[in-house]
BALOBA-1460 file (C-alpha; in Angstrom, 3 decimals):
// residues 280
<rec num="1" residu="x" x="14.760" y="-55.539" z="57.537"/>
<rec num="2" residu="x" x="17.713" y="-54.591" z="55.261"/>
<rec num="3" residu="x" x="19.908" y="-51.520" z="56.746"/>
<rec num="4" residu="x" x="22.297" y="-51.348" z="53.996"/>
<rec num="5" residu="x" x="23.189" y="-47.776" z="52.350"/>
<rec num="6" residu="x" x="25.193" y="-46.842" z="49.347"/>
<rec num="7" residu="x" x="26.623" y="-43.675" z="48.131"/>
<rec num="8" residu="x" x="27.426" y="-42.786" z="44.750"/>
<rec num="9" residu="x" x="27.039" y="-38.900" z="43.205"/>
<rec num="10" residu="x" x="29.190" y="-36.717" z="41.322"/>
<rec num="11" residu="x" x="31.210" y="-33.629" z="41.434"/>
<rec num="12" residu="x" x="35.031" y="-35.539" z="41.721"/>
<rec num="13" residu="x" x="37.051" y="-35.494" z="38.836"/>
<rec num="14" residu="x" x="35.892" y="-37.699" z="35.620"/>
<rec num="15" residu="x" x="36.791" y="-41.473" z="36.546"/>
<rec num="16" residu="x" x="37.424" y="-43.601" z="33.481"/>
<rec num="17" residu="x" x="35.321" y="-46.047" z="32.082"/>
<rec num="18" residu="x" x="36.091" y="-49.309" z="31.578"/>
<rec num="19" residu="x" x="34.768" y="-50.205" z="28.189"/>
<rec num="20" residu="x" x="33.021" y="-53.499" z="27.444"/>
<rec num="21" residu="x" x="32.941" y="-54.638" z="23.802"/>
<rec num="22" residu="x" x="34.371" y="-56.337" z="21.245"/>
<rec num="23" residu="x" x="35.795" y="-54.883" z="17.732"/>
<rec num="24" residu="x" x="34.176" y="-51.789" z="18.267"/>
<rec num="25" residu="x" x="36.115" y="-48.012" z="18.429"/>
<rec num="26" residu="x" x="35.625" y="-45.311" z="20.637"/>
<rec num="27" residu="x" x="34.830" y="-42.113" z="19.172"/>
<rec num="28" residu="x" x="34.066" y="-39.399" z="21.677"/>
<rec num="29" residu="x" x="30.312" y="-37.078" z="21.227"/>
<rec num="30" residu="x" x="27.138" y="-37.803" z="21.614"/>
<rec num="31" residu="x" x="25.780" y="-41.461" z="21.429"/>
<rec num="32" residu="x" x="23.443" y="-42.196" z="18.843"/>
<rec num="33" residu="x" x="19.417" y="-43.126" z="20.345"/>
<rec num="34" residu="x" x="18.913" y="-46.976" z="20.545"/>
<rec num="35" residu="x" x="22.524" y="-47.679" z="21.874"/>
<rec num="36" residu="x" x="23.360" y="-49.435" z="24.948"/>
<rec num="37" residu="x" x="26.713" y="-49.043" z="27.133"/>
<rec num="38" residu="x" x="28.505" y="-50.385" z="29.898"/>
<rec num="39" residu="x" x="31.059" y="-50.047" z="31.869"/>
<rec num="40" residu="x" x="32.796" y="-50.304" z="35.761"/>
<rec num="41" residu="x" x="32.370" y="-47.168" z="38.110"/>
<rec num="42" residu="x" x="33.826" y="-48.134" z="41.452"/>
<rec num="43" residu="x" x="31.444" y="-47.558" z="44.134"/>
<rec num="44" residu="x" x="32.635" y="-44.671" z="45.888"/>
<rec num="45" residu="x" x="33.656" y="-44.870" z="49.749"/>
<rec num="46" residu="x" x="31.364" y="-43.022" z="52.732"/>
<rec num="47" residu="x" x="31.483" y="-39.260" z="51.885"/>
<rec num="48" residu="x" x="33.562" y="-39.761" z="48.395"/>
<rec num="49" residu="x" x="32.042" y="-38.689" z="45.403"/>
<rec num="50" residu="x" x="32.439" y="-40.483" z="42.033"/>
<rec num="51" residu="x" x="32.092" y="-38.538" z="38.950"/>
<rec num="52" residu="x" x="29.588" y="-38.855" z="36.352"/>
<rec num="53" residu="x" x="31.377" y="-40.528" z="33.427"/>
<rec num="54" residu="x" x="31.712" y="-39.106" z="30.059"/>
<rec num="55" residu="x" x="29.097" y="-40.952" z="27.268"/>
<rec num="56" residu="x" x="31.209" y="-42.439" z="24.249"/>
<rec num="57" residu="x" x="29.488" y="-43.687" z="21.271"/>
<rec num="58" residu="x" x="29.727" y="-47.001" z="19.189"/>
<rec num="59" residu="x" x="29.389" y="-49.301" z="22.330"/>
<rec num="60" residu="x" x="27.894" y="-52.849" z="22.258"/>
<rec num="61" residu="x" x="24.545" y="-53.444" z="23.384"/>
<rec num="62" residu="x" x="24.563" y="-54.984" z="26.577"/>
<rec num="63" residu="x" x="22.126" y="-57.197" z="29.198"/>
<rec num="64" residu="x" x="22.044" y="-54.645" z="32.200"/>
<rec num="65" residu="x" x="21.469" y="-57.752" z="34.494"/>
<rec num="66" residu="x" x="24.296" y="-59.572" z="33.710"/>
<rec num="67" residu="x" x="26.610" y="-56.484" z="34.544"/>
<rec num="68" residu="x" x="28.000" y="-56.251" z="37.923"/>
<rec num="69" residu="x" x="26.606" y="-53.545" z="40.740"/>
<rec num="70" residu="x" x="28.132" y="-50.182" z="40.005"/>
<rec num="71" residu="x" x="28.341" y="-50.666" z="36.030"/>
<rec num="72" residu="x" x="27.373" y="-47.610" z="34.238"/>
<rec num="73" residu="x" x="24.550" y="-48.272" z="31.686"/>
<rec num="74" residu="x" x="23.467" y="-46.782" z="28.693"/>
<rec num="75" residu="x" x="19.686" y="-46.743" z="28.779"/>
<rec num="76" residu="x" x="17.829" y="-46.880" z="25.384"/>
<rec num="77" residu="x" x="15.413" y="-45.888" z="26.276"/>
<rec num="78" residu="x" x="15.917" y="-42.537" z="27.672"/>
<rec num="79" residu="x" x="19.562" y="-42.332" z="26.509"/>
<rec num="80" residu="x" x="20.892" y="-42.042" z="30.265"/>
<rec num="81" residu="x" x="23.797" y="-43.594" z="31.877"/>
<rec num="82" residu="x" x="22.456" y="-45.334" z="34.568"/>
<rec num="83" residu="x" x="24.319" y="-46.930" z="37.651"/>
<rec num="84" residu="x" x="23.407" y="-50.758" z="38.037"/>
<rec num="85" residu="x" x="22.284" y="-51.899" z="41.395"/>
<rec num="86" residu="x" x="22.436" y="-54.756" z="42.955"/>
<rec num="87" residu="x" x="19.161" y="-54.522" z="44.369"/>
<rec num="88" residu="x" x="16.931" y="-52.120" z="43.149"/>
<rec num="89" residu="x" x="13.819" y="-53.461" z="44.288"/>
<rec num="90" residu="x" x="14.836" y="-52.356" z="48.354"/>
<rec num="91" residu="x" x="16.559" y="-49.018" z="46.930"/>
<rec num="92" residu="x" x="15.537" y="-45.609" z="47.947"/>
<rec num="93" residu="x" x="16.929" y="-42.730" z="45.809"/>
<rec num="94" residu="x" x="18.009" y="-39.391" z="47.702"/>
<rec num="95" residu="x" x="18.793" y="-36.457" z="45.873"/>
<rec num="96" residu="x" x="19.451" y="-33.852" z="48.277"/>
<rec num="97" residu="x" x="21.992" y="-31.556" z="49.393"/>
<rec num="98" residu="x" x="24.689" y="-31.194" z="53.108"/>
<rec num="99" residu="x" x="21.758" y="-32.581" z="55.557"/>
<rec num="100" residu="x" x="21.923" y="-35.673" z="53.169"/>
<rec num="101" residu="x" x="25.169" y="-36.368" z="52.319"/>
<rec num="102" residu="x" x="26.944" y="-37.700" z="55.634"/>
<rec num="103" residu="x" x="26.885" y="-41.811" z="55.650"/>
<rec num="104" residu="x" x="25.129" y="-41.371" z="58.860"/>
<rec num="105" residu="x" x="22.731" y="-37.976" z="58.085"/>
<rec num="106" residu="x" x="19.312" y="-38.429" z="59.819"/>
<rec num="107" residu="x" x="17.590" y="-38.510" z="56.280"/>
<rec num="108" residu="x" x="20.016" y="-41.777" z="55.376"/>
<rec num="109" residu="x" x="19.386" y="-43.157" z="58.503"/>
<rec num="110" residu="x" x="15.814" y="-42.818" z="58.671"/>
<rec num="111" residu="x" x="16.153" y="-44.532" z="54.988"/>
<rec num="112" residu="x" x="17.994" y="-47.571" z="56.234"/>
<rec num="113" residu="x" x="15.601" y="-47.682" z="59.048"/>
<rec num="114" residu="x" x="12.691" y="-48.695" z="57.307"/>
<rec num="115" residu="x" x="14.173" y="-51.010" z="54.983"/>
<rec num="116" residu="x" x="15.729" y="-49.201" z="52.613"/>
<rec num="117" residu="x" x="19.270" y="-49.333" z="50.834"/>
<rec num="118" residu="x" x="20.132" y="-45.652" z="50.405"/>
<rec num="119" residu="x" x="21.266" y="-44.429" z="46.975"/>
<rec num="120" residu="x" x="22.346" y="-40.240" z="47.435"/>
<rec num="121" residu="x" x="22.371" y="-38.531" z="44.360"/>
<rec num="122" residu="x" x="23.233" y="-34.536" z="44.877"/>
<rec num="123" residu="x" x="25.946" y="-32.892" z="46.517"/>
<rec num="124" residu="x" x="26.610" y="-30.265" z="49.505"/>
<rec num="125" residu="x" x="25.685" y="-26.584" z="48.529"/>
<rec num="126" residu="x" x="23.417" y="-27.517" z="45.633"/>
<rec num="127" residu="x" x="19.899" y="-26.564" z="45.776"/>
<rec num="128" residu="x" x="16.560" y="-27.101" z="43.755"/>
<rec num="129" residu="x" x="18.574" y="-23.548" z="42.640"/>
<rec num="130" residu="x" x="21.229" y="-23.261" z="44.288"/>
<rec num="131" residu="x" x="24.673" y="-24.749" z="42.724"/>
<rec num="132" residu="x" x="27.986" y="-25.509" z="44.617"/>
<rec num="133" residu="x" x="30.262" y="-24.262" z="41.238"/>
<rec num="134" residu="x" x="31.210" y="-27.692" z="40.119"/>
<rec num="135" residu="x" x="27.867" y="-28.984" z="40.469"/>
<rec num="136" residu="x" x="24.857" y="-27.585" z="38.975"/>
<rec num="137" residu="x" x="20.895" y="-27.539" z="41.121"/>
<rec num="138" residu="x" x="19.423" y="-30.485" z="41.542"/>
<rec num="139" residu="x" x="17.507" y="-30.119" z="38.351"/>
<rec num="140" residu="x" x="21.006" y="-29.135" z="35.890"/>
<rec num="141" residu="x" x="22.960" y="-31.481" z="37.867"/>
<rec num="142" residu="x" x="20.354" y="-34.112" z="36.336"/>
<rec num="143" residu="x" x="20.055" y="-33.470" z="33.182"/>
<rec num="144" residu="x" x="24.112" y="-32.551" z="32.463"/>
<rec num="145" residu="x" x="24.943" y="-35.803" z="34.385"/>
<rec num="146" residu="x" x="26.681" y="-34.218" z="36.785"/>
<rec num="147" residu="x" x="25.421" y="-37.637" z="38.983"/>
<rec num="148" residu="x" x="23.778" y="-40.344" z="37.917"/>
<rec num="149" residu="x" x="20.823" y="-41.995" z="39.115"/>
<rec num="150" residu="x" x="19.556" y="-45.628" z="38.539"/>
<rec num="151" residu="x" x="18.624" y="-48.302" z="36.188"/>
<rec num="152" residu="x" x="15.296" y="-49.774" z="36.874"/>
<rec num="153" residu="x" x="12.679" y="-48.689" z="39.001"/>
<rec num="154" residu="x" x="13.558" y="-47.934" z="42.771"/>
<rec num="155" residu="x" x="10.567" y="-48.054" z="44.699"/>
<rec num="156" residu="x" x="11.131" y="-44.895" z="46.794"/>
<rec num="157" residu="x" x="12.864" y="-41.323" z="45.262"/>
<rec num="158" residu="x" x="13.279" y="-38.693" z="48.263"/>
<rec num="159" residu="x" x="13.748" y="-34.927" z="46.998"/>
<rec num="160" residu="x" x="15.449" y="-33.270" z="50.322"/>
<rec num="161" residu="x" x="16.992" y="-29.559" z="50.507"/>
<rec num="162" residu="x" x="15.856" y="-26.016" z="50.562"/>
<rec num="163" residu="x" x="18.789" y="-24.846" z="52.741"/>
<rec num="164" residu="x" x="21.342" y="-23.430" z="50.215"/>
<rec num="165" residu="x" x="18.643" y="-22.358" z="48.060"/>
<rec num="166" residu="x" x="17.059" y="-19.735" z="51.118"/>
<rec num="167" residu="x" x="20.703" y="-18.955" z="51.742"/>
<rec num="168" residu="x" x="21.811" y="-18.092" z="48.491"/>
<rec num="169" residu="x" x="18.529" y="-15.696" z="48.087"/>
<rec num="170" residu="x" x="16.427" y="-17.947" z="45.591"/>
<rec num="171" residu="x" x="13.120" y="-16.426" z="45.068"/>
<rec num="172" residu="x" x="9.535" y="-18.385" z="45.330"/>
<rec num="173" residu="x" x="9.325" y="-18.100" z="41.144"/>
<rec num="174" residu="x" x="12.942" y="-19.461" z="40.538"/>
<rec num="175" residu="x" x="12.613" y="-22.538" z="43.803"/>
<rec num="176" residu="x" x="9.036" y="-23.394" z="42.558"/>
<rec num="177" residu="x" x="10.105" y="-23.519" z="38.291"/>
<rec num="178" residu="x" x="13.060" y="-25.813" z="39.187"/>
<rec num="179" residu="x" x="10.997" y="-28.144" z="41.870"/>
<rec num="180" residu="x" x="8.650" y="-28.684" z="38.951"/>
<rec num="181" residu="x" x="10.868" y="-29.450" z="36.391"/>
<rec num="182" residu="x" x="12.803" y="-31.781" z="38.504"/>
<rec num="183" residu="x" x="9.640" y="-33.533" z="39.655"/>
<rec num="184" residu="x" x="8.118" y="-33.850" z="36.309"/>
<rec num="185" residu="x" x="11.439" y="-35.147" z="34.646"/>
<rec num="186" residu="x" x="11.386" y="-37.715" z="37.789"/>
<rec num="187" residu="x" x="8.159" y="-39.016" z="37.188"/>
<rec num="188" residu="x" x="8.945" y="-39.250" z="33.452"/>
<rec num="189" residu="x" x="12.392" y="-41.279" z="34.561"/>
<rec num="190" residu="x" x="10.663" y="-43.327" z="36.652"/>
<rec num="191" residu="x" x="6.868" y="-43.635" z="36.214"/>
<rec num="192" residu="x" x="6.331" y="-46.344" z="38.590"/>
<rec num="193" residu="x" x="8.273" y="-44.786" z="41.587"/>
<rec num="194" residu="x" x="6.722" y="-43.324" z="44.716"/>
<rec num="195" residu="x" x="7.739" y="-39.888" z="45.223"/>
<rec num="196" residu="x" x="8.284" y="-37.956" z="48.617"/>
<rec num="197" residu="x" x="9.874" y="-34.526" z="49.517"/>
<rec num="198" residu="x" x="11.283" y="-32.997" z="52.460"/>
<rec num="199" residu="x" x="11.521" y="-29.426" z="53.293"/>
<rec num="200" residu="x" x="14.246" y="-27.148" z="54.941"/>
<rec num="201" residu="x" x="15.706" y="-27.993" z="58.385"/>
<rec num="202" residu="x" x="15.275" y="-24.807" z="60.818"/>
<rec num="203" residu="x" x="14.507" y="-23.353" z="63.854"/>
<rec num="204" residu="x" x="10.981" y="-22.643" z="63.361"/>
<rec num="205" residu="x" x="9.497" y="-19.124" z="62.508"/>
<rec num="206" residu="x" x="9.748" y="-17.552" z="66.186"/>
<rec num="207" residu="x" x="12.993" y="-19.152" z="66.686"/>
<rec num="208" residu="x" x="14.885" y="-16.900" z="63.622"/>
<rec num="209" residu="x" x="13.997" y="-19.324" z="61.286"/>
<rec num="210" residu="x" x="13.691" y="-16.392" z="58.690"/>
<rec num="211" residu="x" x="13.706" y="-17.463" z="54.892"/>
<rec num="212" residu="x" x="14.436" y="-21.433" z="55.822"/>
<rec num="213" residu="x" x="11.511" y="-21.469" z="56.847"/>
<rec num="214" residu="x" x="9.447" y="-19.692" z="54.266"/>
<rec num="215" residu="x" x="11.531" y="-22.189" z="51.710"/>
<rec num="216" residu="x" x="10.035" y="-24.873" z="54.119"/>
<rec num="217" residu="x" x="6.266" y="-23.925" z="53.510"/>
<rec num="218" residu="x" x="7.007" y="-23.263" z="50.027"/>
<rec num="219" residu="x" x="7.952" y="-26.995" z="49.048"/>
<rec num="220" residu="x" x="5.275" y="-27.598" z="51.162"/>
<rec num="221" residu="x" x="2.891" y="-26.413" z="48.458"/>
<rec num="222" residu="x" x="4.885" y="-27.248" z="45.339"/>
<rec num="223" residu="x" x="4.232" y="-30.885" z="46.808"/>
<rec num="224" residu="x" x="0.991" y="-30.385" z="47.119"/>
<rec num="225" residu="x" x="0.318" y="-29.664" z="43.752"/>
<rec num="226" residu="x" x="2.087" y="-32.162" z="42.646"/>
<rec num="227" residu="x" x="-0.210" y="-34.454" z="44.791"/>
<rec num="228" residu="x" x="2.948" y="-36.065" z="46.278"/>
<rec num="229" residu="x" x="3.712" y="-36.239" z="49.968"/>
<rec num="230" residu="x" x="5.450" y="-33.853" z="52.388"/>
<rec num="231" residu="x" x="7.405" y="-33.909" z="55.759"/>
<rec num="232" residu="x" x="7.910" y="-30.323" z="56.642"/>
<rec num="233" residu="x" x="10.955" y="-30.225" z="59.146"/>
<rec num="234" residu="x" x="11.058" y="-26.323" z="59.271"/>
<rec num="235" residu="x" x="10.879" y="-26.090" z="62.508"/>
<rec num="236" residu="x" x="12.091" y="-29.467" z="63.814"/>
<rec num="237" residu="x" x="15.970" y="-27.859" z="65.150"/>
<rec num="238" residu="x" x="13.300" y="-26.213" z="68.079"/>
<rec num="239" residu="x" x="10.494" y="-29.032" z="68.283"/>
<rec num="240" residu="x" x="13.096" y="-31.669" z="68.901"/>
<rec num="241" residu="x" x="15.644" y="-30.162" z="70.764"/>
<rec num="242" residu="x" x="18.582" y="-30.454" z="68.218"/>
<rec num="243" residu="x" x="20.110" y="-26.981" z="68.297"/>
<rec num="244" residu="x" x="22.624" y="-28.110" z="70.931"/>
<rec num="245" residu="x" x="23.587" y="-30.596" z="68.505"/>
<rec num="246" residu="x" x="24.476" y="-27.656" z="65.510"/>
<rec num="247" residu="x" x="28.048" y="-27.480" z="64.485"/>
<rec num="248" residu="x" x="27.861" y="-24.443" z="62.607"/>
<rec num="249" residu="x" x="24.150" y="-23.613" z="63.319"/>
<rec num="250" residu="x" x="23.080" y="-25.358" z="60.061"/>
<rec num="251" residu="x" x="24.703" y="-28.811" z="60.229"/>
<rec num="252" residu="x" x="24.104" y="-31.227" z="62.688"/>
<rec num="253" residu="x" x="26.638" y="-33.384" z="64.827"/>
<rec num="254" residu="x" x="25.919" y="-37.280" z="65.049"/>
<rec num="255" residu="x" x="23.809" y="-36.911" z="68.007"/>
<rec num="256" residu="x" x="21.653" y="-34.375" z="66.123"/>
<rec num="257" residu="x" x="21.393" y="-36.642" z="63.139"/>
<rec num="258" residu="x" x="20.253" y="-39.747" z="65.686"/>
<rec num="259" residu="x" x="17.849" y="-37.761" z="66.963"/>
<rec num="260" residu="x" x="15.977" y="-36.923" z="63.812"/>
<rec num="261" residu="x" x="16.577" y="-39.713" z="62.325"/>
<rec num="262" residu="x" x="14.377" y="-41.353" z="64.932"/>
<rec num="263" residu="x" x="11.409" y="-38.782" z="64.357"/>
<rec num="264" residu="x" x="12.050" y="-39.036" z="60.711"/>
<rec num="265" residu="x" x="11.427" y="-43.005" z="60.351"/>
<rec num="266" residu="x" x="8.318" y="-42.595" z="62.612"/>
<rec num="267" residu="x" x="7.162" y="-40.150" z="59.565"/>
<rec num="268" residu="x" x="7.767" y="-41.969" z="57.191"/>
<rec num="269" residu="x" x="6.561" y="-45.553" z="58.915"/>
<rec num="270" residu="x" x="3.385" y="-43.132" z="59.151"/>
<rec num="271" residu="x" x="3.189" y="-42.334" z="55.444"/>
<rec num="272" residu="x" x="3.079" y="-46.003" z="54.343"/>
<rec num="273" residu="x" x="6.096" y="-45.299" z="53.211"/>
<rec num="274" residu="x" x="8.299" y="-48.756" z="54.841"/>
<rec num="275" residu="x" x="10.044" y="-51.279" z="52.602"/>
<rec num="276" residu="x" x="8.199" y="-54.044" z="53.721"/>
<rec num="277" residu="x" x="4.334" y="-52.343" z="53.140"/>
<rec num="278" residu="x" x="2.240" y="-53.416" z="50.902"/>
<rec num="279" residu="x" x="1.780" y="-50.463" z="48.751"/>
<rec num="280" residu="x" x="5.626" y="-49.326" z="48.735"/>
């Protein structure tokens, strides 16, 4: 079972590109539909973000499999840049938000667990509303390129967060408007991809979950409408003992993240949801 993970999201400042063509220029705007590009993004280190590139126009078309992992592609097809993979077939996409991020964060681990290489796309204090001031919501951040997601078709995309938006004050309207649009431009991006969301890490209602909670439930239902699956964790910091393990009373230290890690690879190993099943 493969336990790799890889990190590569934006919100650094603007790497360069290293252009790959011959006798063509490089004008700056908008690239013109049914052009390819590609170029060399180095893979960022644990916890480093890399920048979404700039497009540039007048690029060669190019054979996305003979470019090396971590090129940056210009799909035709949806007019994306697109981060080759080395493996796409075993990849898991995570767009989430501070429980996510850490190399080692129970949602990564749970990930790796089951087969999965880990590709995190999303950034700490961003939100399905909620932005961090470099880098938009979840749904802005995807459609202004603030990261990047994937060429191909990963087998497994994992929508986590809720936390920044019930503590910057998101309403229902706003959280549920955003969820859709970023699920909907998702399954558009990647029709043949599984889909799975996670709720809000808390303390549970009676334990002062407050609003983390009620974000919880909410995705809850946005999921089910959008007849995709749903692990509600807003109220796993009580169920499984974790509050001990709370840094700030948000964020969890490493044993924390072990911890639900474990419970969250039993979910998911529940949910049919392993690299190696059938219907994955």
């Amino acid at each position: 079972m493969r336990t790799r993970s890889a990190a590569l999201f934006g919100a650094a400042p603007l790497l360069a590109l290293a252009l790959v063509c011959s006798g063509c220029a490089q004008p700056s705007g908008s690239e013109a539909a049914g052009t390819s590009k590609r170029s060399s993004v180095p893979v960022a280190a644990s916890g480093q973000p890399v920048a979404a590139p700039k497009p540039q126009a007048g690029l060669s078309e190019a054979d996305p499999a003979s470019l090396p992992p971590g090129s940056v592609y210009r799909n035709p097809r949806n007019n994306r840049d697109e981060v080759v993979l080395a493996d796409i077939r075993h990849t898991a996409v995570l767009i989430g938000d501070s429980q996510s991020e850490p190399e080692g964060s129970w949602p990564r681990s749970a990930l790796s667990a089951i087969g999965y290489t880990v590709f995190y796309a999303g950034k700490s204090g961003t939100g399905f509303v909620a932005r961090n001031g470099s880098t938009g919501n979840y749904i802005d951040a995807l459609q202004n390129g603030d990261w990047l997601l994937p060429y191909g078709t990963p087998p497994l995309i994992v929508v986590q967060g809720g936390g920044n938006d019930a503590r910057q004050g998101a309403d229902d309207a706003r959280i549920t408007e955003n969820a859709d649009r970023l699920l909907a431009a998702l399954r558009s991006r990647y029709p043949g991809s599984r889909l799975l969301m996670i709720g809000t890490l808390s303390r549970g209602a009676a334990n002062g979950g407050g609003r983390r909670v009620e974000v919880d439930a909410l995705l809850g239902r946005i999921a089910d409408n959008a007849d995709i699956p749903f692990i509600s964790v807003g109220d796993w910091v009580t169920r499984y003992d974790v509050a001990g393990d709370l840094v700030d009373g948000i964020h969890l230290a490493a044993p924390g993240h072990r911890k639900l890690a474990a419970v969250l690879t039993r979910r998911l190993s529940e949910l049919g949801l392993a690299a190696d099943d059938p219907e994955s």
